[in-house]
N, C-alpha and C positions, 0 to 999 in steps of 0.2 A: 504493500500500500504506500510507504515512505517514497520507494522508485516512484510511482503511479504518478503519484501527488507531485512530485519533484518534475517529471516530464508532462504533466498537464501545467504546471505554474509556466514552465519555457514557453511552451506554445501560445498559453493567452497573452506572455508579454510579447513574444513577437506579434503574435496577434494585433496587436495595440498599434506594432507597427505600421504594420498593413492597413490597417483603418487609416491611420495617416495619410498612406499614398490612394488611399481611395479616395479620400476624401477631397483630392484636387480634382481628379474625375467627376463625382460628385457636383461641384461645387462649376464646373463647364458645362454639364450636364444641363442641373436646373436652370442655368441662362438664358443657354444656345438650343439645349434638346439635340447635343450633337455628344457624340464621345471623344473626348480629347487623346488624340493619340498620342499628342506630342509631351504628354504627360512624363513618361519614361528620360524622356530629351531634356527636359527643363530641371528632373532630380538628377541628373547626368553634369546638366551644365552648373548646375549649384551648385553640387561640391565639385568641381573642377575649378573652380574659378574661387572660391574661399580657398583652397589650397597652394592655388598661382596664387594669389594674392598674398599669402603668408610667406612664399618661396621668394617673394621680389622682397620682402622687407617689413610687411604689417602682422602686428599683434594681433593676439586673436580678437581683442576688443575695437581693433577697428578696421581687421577684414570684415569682420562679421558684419556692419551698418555698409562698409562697401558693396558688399556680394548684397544683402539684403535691396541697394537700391539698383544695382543691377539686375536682380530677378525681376523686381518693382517695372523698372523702365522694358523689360524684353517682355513682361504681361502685356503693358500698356501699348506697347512697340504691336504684337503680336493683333491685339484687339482693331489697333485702327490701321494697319497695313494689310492683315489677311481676313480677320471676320468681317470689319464692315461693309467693307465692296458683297459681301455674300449676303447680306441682310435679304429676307424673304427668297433666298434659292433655295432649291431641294435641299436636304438633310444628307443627302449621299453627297454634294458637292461639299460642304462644312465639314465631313469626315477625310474626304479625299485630298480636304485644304488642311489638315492637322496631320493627315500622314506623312505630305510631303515637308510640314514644319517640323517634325520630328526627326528625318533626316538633315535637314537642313543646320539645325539646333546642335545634333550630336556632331556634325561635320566643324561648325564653330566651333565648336567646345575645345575639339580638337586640333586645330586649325590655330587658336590662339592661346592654348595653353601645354601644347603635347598630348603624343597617345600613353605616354608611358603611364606603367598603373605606379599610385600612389597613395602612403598611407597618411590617415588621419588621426590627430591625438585631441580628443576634448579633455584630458584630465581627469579621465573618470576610466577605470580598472576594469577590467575583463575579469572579476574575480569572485568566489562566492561570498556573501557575507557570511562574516563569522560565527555571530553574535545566533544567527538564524540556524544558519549548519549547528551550534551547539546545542541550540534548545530542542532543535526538531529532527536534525539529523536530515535535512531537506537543503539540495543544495542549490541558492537564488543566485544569478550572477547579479553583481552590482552594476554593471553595465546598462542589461536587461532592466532593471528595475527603473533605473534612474531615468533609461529612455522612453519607458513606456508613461512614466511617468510626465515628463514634458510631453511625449503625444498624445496623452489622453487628455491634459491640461488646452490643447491648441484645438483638440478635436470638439472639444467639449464648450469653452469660450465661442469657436466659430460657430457651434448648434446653436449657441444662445443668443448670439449677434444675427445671424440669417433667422431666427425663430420671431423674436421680440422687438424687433425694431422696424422701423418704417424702411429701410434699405431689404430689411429680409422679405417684407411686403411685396416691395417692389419686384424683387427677384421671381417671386412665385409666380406675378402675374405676369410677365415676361417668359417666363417657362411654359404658362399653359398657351398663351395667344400674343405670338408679336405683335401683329393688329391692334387686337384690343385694348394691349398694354399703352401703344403709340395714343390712341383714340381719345385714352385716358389722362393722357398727358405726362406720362412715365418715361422718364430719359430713357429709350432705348440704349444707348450709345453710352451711356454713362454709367448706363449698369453693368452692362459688358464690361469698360474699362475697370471698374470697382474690382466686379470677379475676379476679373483675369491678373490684378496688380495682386488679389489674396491669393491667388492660384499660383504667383513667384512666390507668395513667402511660404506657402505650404511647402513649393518643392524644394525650397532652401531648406528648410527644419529636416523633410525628410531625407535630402540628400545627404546634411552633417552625419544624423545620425544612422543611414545605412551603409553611409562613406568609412564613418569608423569603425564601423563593424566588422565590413567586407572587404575595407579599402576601394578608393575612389580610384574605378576602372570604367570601361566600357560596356562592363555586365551587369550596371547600375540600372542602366536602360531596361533589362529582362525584370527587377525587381516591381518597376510598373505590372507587366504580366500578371504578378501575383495577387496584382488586385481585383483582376477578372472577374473571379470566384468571389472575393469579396463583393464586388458588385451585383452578381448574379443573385446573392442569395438576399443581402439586404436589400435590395432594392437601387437603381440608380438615380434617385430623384431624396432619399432617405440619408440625412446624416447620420441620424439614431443605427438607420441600418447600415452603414459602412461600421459603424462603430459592433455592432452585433455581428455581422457578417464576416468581419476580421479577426473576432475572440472564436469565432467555430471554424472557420476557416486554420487558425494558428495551432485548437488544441488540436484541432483532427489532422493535421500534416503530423504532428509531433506523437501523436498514440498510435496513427497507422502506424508510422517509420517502426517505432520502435516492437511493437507488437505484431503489427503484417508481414512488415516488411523482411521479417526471415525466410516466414512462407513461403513467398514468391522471390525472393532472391536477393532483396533488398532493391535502396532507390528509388522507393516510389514517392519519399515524400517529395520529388518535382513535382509528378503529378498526380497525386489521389485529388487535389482539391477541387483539379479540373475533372474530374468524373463526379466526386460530390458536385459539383456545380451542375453537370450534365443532368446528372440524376435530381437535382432540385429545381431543376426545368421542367422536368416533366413532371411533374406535381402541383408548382405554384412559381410558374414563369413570371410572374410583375416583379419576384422576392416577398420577404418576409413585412415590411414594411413600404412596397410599392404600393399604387393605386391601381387596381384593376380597372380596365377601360373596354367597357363594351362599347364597337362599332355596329350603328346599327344602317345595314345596305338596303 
């Protein structure tokens, strides 16, 4: 049971993390009603560019507000160069305008900072705490804890700011009907720019801390993938559900791996999530906290 509990606690903190990187998805989503591909791109170019920026000569305290208003400015960049010329085009042209931004993004990244992989230090230990290992015999990395902890703090602030304020209003109405929204008198374009400037500083948080984890490489960009499953199950319009969809999502990679995954030969926690995801399609496709939408022809 000590194992059990010790490999389910990993998994919801990763978990946590993954809600994070959903939640810039998320948060494109209820705007545009498009999926952000270039998601993966922009947690790629965040810690890339916190890390050149510490390599040329800045402290961490103020690479950090630098890289911060450079996500800032490639949101804001991003919004009025490639979304607004799309304003009322199909939904398949706004997706095929993010996938090409997403190469473009990762090619930058690279382009002006190198490909070479590099590592990240926030100050904070890869290590279990003690004090926990002694009482329970459960072993929590400090790492994990500390990071789940900032991202559930960001995850949780943005629910309540998109939830309870007249900006979060706006967003909703914007998501369900461009039109309507415009008619109403709702910056269309303003709201956009808002997103998309919160959608740099998501991927900035999530890049530091999947950059320290994994090391800030170019398989930072596959770390978006993992949000998929997140997405699927919570709902893509759902912060609560990014935030739910990533605690099931994190413990059930980490109970397969460790419990299936002999079975079958190991490796699956890449992808059990995507077959949980599959298999939670055919059940309740909207997700757990989507809105079901009946078309009626």
């Amino acid at each position: 049971m000590t194992f059990f509990l010790e490999v389910l606690i990993g998994g919801l903190l990763s978990g946590v993390m993954y809600s994070l990187v959903a939640l810039g998805f998320v948060l494109i989503y209820k705007a545009s009603g498009v999926l952000n591909f270039a998601q993966g791109g922009m947690v790629f170019f965040a810690a890339l560019t916190f890390v050149g920026l510490t390599e040329v000569g800045l402290n961490f305290w103020l690479a950090m507000p630098a890289t911060l208003v450079v996500m800032v400015v490639l949101g804001l960049a991003t919004e009025r160069i490639v979304l607004r010329p799309l304003v009322n085009q199909p939904q398949i042209a706004l997706f095929m305008a993010t996938i090409g931004l997403a190469f473009f993004i990762e090619g930058l990244a690279q382009m002006l900072w190198g490909a070479n992989v590099r590592g990240l230090e926030l100050g904070i230990q890869d290590e279990p705490i003690g004090w926990v290992s002694d009482a329970t015999g459960i072993n929590v990395s400090k790492f994990d804890l500390v990071a789940a902890g900032i991202a559930a703090a960001l995850v949780t602030s943005l629910a309540l700011f998109f939830s309870r304020t007249r900006i979060g209003r706006a967003l909703r109405a914007v998501a369900d009907d461009h039109q309507a929204a415009l008619a109403v008198g709702i910056p269309l374009q303003q709201i956009w720019a808002i997103v998309w400037g919160v959608a740099g500083f998501v991927a900035l948080v999530a890049g530091l801390l999947w950059g320290a984890r994994n090391g800030v490489q170019f398989a930072l960009t596959f770390v978006a993938l993992k949000a998929l499953p997140v997405l699927i199950l919570g709902g893509f319009e759902s912060i609560p559900g990014a935030i739910v969809g990533g605690l099931i999502i994190g413990a059930s990679e980490k109970v397969a791996e460790v419990y299936l995954g002999p079975l079958v030969g190991g490796g699956i926690e890449g992808w059990f999530p995507y077959v949980l995801a599959l298999l939670f399609l055919l059940v309740r496709p909207e997700g757990l906290f989507g809105e079901k939408i009946i078309r009626r022809i």
